[in-house]
Steps between C-alpha positions, in 0.01 A plus 500: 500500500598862440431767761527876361672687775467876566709716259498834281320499226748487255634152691348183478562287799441100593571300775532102384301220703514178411546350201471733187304348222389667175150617582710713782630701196197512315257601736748730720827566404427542104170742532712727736795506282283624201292728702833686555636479176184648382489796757928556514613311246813361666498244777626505844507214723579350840424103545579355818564160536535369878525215684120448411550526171526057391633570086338562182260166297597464118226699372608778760864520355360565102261772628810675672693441178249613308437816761812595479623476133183627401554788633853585508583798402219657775720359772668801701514349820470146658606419907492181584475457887605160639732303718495183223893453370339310224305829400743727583724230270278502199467873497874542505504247190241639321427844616727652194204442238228738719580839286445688833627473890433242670648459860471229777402618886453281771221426742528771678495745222178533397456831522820576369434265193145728429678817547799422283264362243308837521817724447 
């Protein structure tokens, strides 16, 4: 499941629980993304991904693909907020093909994440 946390308007915000599957993206994460690209026309985002947060199905991993090369060159800003070395690992690997920032906070930075995100 994907929980929309509190943030500025021009930052989308989720907290991961559970396992991520695809109707996640379509019914939450993929609405709010082009609600924002219709109203700013970039995209700004903080995902948090916790020690509730159990990994992503199949179908979820093609609807983030999809997400994000869909839509890549609206990507300004993307925090990712976990304590996962697996995430943080992946991002490191791949984070080089997101045409915008992207930074990793942990835990604890929440707040930090949305306001950098925001900047």
């Amino acid at each position: 499941m994907l929980e929309q946390l509190e943030s500025p308007d021009t930052v989308l915000a989720f907290r991961a629980v559970g396992k991520i599957d695809a109707v996640d993206y379509e019914r939450v994460l993929q609405p709010a993304v082009h609600e924002m690209l219709d109203t700013l026309g970039e995209l700004r985002l903080v995902y948090v991904l916790g020690e509730e947060f159990d990994g992503y199905t199949a179908g979820a991993g093609w609807e983030d693909a999809k997400l994000g090369f869909g839509n890549l060159s609206k990507w300004n800003r993307c925090a990712v907020v976990t304590n996962h070395e697996w995430v943080e690992h992946l991002i490191g690997i791949f984070g080089w093909l997101m045409p915008g920032e992207i930074k990793v906070f942990s835990m604890g930075e929440v707040e930090a994440a949305i306001a950098w995100a925001a900047a």
